[in-house]
ZALO-871229 format. One record per residue (C-alpha): residue number from 0; residue in one letter; y, x negated, z negated. Coordinates in Angstrom, 2 decimals. Each point is the difference from the previous one (the first is absolute). Layout:
REM ZALO-871229
(NUM A (Y X Z))
...
REM end
This chain:
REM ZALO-871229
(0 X (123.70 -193.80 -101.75))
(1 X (1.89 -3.29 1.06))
(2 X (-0.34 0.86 3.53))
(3 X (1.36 3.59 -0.06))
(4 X (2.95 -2.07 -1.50))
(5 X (-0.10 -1.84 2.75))
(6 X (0.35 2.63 2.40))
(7 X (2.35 2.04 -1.52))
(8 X (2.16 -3.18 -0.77))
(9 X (-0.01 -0.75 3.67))
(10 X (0.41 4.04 1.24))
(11 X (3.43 0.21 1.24))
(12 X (1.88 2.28 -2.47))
(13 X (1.67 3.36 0.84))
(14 X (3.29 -1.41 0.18))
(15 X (-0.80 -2.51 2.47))
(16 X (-1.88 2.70 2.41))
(17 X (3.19 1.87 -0.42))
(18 X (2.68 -3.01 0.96))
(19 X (-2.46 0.11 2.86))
(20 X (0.58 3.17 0.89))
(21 X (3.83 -0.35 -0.50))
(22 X (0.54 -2.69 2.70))
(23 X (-1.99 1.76 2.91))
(24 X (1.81 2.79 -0.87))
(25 X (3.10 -1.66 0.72))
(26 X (-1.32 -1.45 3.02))
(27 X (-0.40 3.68 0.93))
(28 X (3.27 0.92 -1.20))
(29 X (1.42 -2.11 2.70))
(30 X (-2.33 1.23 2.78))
(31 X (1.05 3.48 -0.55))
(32 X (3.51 -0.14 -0.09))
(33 X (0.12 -2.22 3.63))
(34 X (-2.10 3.04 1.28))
(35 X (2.18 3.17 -1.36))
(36 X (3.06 -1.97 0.63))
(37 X (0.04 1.94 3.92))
(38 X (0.25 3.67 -1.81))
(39 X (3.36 -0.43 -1.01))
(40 X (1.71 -1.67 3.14))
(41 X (-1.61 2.46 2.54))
(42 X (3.31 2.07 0.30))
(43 X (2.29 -3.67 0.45))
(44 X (-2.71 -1.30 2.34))
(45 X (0.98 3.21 2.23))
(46 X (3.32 -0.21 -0.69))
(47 X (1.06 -4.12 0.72))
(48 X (-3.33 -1.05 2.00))
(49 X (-0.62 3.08 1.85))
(50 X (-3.44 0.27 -1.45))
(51 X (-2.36 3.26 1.12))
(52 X (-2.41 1.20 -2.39))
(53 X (-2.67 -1.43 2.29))
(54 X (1.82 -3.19 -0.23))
(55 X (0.02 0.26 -4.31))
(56 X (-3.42 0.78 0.11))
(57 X (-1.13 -2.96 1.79))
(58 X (1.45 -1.99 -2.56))
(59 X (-2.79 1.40 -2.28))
(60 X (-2.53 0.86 2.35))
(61 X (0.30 -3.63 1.22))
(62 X (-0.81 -1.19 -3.79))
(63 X (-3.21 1.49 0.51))
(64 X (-1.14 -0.10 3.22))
(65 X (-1.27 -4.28 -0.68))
(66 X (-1.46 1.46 -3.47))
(67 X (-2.59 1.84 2.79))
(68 X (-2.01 -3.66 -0.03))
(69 X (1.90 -1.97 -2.57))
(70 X (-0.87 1.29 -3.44))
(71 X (-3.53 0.09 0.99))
(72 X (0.47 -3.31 0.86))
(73 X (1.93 -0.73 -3.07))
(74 X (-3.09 1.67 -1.85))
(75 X (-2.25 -2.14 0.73))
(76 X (2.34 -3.01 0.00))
(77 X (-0.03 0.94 -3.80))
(78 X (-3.34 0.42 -0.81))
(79 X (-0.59 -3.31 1.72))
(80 X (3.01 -1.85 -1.12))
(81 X (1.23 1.56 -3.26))
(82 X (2.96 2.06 -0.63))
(83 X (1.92 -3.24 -1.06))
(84 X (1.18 -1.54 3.16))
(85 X (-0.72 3.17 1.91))
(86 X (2.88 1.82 -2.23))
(87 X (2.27 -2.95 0.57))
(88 X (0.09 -0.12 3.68))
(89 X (0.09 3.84 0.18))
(90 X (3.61 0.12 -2.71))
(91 X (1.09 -3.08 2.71))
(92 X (-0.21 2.27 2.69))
(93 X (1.83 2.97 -1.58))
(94 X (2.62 -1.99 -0.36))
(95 X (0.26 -1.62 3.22))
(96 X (-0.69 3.58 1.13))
(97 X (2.98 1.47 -1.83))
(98 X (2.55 -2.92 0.78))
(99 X (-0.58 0.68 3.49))
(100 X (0.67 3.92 0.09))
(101 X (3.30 -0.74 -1.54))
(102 X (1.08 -2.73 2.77))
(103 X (0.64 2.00 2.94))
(104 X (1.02 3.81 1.16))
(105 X (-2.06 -0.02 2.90))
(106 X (-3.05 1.82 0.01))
(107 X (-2.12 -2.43 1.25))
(108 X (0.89 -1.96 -2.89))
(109 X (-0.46 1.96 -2.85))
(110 X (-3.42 1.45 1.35))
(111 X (-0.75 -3.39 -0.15))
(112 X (0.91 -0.56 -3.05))
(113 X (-1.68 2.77 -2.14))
(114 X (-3.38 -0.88 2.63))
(115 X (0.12 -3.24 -2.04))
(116 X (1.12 1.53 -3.25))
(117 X (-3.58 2.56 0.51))
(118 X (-2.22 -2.87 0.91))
(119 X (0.56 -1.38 -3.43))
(120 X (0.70 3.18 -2.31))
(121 X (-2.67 2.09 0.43))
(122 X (-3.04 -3.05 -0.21))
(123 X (2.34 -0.93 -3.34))
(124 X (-0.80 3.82 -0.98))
(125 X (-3.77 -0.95 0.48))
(126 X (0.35 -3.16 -1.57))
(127 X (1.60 1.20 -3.12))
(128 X (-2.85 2.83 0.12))
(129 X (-2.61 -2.23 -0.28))
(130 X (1.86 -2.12 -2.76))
(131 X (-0.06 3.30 -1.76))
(132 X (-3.79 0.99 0.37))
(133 X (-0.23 -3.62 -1.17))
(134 X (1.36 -0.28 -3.42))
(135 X (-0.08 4.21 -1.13))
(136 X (-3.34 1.69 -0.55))
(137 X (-1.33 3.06 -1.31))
(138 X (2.34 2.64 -1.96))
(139 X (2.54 -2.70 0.74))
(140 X (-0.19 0.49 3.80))
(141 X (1.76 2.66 1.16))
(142 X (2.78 -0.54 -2.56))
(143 X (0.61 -3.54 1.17))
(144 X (0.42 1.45 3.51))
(145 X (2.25 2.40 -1.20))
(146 X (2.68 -2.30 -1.40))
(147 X (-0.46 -2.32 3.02))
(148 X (1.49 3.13 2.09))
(149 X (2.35 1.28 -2.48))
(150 X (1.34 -3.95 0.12))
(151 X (0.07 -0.29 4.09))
(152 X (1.35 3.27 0.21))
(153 X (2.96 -0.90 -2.30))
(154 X (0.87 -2.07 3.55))
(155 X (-0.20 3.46 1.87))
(156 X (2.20 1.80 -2.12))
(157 X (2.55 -2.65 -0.32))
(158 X (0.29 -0.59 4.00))
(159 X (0.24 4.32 0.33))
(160 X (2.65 -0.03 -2.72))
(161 X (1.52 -3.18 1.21))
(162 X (3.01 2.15 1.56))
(163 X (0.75 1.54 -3.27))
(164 X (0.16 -3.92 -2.35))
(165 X (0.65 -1.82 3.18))
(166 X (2.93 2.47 2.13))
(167 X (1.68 -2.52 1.11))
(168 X (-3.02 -1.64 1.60))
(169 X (0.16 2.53 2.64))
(170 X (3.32 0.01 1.41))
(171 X (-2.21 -2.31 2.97))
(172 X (-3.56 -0.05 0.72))
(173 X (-0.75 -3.57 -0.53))
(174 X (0.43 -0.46 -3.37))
(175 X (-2.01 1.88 -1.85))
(176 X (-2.76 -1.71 2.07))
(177 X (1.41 -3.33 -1.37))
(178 X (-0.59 1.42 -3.38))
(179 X (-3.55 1.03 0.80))
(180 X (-1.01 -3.75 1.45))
(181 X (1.81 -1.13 -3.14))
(182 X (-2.37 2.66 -1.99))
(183 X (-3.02 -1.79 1.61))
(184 X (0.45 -3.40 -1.77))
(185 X (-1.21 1.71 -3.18))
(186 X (-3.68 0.79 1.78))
(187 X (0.12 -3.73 0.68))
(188 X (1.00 -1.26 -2.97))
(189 X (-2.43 2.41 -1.81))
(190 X (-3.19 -1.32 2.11))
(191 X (0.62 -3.35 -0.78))
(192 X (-0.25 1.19 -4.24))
(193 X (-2.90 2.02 0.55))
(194 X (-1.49 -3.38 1.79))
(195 X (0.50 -2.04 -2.71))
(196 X (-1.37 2.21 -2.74))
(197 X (-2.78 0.74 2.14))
(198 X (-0.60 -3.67 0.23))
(199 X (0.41 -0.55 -3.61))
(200 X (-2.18 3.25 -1.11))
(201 X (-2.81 -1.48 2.26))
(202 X (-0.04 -3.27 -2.37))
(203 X (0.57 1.60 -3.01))
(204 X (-1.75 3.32 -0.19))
(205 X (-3.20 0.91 1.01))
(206 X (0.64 2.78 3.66))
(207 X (-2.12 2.69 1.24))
(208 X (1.66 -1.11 3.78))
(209 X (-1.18 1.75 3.07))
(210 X (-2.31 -1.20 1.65))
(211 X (0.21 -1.91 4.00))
(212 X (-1.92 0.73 2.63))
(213 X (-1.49 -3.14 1.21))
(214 X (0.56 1.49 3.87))
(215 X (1.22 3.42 0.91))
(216 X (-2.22 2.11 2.25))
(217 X (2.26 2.65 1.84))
(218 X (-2.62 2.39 0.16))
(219 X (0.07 0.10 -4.22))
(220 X (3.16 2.42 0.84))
(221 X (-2.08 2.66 1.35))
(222 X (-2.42 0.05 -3.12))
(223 X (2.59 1.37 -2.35))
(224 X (-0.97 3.43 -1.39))
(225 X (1.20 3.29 0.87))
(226 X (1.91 0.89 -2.86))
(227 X (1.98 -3.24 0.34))
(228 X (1.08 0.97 3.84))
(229 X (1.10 3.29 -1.45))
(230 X (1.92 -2.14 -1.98))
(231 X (1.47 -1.19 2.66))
(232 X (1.09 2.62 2.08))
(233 X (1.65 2.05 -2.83))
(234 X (1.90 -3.54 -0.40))
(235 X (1.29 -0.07 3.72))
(236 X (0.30 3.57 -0.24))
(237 X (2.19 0.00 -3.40))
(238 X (1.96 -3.07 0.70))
(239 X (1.08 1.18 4.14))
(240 X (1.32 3.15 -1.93))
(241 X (1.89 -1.82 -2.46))
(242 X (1.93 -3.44 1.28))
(243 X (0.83 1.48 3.49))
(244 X (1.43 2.68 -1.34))
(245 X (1.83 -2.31 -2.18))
(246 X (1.31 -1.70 2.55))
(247 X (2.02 2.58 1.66))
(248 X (0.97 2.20 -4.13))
(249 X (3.21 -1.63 -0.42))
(250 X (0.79 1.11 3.32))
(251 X (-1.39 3.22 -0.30))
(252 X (1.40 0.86 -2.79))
(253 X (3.33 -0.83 1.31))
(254 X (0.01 1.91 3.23))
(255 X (-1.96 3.09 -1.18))
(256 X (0.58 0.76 -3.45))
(257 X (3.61 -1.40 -0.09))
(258 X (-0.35 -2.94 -2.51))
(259 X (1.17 -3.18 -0.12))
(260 X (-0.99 -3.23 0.44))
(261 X (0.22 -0.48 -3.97))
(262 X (-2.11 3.15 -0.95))
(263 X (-2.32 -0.20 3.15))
(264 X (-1.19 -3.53 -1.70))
(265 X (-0.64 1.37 -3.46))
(266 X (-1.86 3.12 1.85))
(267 X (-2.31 -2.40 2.02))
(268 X (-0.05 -2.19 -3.53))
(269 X (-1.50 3.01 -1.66))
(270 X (-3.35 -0.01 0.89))
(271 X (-0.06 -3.89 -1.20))
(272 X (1.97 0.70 -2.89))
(273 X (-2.88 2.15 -0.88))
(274 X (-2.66 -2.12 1.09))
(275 X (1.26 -3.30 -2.26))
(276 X (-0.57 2.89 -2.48))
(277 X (-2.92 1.32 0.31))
(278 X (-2.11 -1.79 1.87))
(279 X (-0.93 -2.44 -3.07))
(280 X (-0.67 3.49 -1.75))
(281 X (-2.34 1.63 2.54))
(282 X (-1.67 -3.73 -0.13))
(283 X (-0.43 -0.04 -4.09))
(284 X (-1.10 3.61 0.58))
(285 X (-2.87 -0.98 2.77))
(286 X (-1.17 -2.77 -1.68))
(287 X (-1.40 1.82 -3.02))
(288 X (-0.29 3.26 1.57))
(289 X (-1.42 -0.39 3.65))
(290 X (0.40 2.94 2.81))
(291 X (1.02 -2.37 2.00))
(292 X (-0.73 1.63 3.24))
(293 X (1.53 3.46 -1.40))
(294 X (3.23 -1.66 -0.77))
(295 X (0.51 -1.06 3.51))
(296 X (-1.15 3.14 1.15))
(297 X (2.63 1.67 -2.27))
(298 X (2.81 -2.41 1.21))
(299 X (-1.07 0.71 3.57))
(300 X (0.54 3.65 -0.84))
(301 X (3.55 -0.33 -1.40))
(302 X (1.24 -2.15 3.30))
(303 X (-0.74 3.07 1.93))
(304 X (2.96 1.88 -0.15))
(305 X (2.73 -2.28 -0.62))
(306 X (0.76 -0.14 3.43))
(307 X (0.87 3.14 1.12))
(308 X (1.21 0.65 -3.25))
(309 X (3.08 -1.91 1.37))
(310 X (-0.40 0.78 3.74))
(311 X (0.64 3.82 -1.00))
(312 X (1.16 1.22 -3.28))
(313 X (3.38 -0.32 -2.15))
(314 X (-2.12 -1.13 -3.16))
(315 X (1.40 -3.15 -1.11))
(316 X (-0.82 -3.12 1.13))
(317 X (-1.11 -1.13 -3.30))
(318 X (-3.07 2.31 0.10))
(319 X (-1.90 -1.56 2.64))
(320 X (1.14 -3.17 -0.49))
(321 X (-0.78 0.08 -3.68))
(322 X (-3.68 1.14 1.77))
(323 X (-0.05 -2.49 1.84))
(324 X (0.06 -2.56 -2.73))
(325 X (-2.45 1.52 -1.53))
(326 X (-2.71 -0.72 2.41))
(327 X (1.49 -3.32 0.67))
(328 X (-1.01 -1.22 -3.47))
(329 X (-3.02 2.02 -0.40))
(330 X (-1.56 -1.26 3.44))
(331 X (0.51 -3.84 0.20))
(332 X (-0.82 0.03 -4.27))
(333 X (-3.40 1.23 0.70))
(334 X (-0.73 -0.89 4.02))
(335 X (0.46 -3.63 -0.28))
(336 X (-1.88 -1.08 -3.32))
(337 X (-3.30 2.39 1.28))
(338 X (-0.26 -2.94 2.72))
(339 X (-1.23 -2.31 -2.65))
(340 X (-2.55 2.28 -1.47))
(341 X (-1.32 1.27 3.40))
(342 X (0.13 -3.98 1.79))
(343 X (-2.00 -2.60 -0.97))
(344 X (2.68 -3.17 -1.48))
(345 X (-1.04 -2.39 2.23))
(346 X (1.32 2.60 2.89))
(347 X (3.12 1.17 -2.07))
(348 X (2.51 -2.45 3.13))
(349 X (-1.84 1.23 2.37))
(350 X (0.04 4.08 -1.06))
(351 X (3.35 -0.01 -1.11))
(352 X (1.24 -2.06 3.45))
(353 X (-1.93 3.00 1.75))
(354 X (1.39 2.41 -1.48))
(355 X (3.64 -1.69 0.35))
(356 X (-0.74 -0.95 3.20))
(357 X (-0.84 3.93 1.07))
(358 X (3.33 1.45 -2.62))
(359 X (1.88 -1.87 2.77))
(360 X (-1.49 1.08 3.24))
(361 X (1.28 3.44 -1.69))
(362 X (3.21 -1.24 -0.78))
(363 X (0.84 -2.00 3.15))
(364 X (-0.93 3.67 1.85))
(365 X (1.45 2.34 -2.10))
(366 X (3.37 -1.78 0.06))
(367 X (0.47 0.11 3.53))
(368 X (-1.41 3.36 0.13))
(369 X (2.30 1.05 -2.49))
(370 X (2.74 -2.10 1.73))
(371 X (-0.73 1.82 3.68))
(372 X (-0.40 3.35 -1.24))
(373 X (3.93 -0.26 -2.20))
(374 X (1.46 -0.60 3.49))
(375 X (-2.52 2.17 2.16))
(376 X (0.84 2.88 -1.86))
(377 X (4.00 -0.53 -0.81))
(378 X (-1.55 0.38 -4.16))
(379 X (-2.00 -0.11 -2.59))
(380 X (-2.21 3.16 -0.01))
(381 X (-2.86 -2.19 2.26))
(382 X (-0.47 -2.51 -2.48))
(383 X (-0.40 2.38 -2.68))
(384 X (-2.77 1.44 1.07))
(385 X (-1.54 -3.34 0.81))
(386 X (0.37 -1.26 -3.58))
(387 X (-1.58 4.02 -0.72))
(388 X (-2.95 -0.82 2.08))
(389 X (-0.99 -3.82 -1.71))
(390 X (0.36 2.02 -3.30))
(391 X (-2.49 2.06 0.59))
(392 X (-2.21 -2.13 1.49))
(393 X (0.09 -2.33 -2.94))
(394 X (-1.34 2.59 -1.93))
(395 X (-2.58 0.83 2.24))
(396 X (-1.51 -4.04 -0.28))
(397 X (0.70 0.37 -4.12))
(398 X (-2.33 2.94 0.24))
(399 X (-2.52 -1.35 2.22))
(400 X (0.60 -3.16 -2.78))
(401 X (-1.02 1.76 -2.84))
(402 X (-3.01 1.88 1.46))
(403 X (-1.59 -3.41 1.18))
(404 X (0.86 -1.22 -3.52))
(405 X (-1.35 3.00 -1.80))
(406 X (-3.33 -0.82 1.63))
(407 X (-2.85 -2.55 -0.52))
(408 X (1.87 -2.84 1.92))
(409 X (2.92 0.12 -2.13))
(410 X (1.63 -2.77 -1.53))
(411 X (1.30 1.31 -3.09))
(412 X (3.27 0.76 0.66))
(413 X (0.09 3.41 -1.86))
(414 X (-1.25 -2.25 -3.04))
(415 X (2.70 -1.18 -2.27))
(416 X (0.01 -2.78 -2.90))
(417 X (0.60 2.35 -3.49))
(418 X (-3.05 -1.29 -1.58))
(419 X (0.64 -3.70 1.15))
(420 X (0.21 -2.51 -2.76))
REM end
């Protein structure tokens, strides 16, 4: 009796767990808007530095093309280290990162710049990952992962609206990049809270922590299950037919459809509008209900068309975007939080700086690709069907997903929580 007093007395309490949450969520909040602040500029980068759309999609291509080796690295620098220190020095270099984008015009520069601002953002994306499948569990799980996005993403869709509460920002390129490096102090300054309740909760309470690896054995990598590289490639798949898109909307929007700059934001803002929405829905829903691998299946389904939807009709735009941001929160709500169930925790660094690590080989590609095929063709219509094509082939790995899962090797992830205590 006195000892389960004890424990409970020593259990950090919901709140706490929560506060938790709050601060790497802010740490997040920073992160995105640094990345999404490029959208909105693409047409001034043309206009006063001359930019081609091969030249604004190295700026985001070149985020990810060091994420090929780093967030593996970062992974396991995690699992060996902790997601203290590692989280510190990864906020540092987003802001060193974003600072240096906004120095200089040239090219050379700036690609510079965001290459430093990627080295750091997207191992902070696995770090805060792992700080989540730390302290959330069970029917709590997918929630928890939920509000984390709707959080970062409230970065997203301030940098895409940025031209709407910040117009006169963008009379010159340069200073709504000064605001975004200014935006990345908060990541910093959130790290070092989470650091010190994480130091304090560690005294005080009693932790279920990940566990280290004593040494790291590369070949460990190649011994994850099928149904988590599935995972995977509907992630690489998903994401290279979301953000690089993204990069070039505003403009899009603009030069196609006839928008401005203003309304072109809010359009591209839409589909995270939607996801700060929903995604902690679709992750209450999961938790206690399960279909995991159906729900991303589903999403998959509803990315198909989206596309061409605004290659080649009149419908308005708010139909496929409003599509659009529907599979953005349904995906990433459910994708994500199956890692823990599927990896052992020990591994969680390691699997989630994997799968980073492979997001980005997509995303360095498919933003040059993207990039080269704008210019190649004199429009638009290329890419579309590109972004058509990943679509569709994310729903082909959710598929292949749920029939491994619906079979003896499965994990569980159709299983939800409704009976849990």
């Amino acid at each position: 009796m006195e000892l389960t007093a004890d424990v409970i007395k020593r259990e950090p309490s919901k709140i706490f767990r929560w506060l938790i949450l709050l601060f790497v969520s802010l740490a997040m909040f920073g992160n995105y808007y640094v990345y999404d602040s490029i959208s909105p500029l693409a047409d001034l980068l043309s206009k006063q530095l001359h930019f081609h759309d091969s030249d604004i999609g190295i700026l985001n291509a070149i985020y990810s093309i060091p994420n090929v080796f780093m967030v593996l690295i970062g992974g396991i620098i995690i699992d060996k280290f902790g997601t203290r220190i590692s989280s510190f020095v990864f906020a540092l270099l987003c802001l060193l990162g974003a600072s240096l984008t906004a120095v200089s015009g040239t090219l050379t520069f700036m690609a510079a710049g965001r290459l430093i601002f990627g080295l750091g953002a997207e191992s902070l994306i696995v770090a805060v990952t792992t700080i989540m499948g730390k302290w959330f569990k069970g029917k709590e799980l997918s929630f928890a992962f939920g509000l984390n996005l709707t959080l970062a993403r409230l970065g997203s869709f301030a940098a895409l609206n940025s031209p709407s509460w910040g117009k006169a920002f963008y009379n010159n390129w340069q200073i709504p990049l000064v605001v975004a490096a200014s935006i990345a102090t908060i990541s910093v300054l959130s790290v070092i809270v989470y650091w010190g309740m994480d130091v304090y909760a560690s005294k005080k309470f009693i932790l279920g922590d990940v566990a280290k690896q004593d040494e790291v054995h590369f070949k460990e990598i190649f011994s994850f299950s099928k149904s988590y590289w599935f995972v995977v490639m509907l992630c690489v798949t998903f994401y290279s037919a979301i953000f690089p898109f993204q990069t070039f909307a505003v403009k899009f929007f603009m030069e196609v459809h006839g928008t401005t700059r203003e309304f072109g934001g809010f359009l591209s803002s839409m589909l995270t509008l939607s996801a700060m929405i929903l995604t902690p829905l679709f992750g209450l829903f999961v938790d206690y209900y399960g279909k995991r691998s159906l729900l991303m299946m589903i999403g998959s389904l509803i990315l198909v068309p989206v596309y061409l939807l605004m290659a080649y009709t009149k419908v308005s735009l708010f139909v496929p975007m409003a599509m659009m941001g529907l599979s953005f929160s349904l995906i990433p709500a459910v994708m994500w939080p199956s890692v823990t169930i599927i990896v052992e925790e020990s591994k969680l660094g390691t699997a989630y700086g994997l799968m980073t690590m492979i997001q980005n080989i997509g995303l360095a590609g498919f933003n040059l690709l993207i990039g080269w095929a704008n210019d190649f063709s004199g429009g638009y219509t290329m890419g579309m069907w590109i972004f058509s094509i990943l679509g569709f082939s994310g729903m082909l790995f959710s598929f292949l997903l749920r029939r491994s899962e619906l079979g003896p090797k499965g994990h569980g992830l159709e299983k939800g929580f409704s009976k849990s205590a």
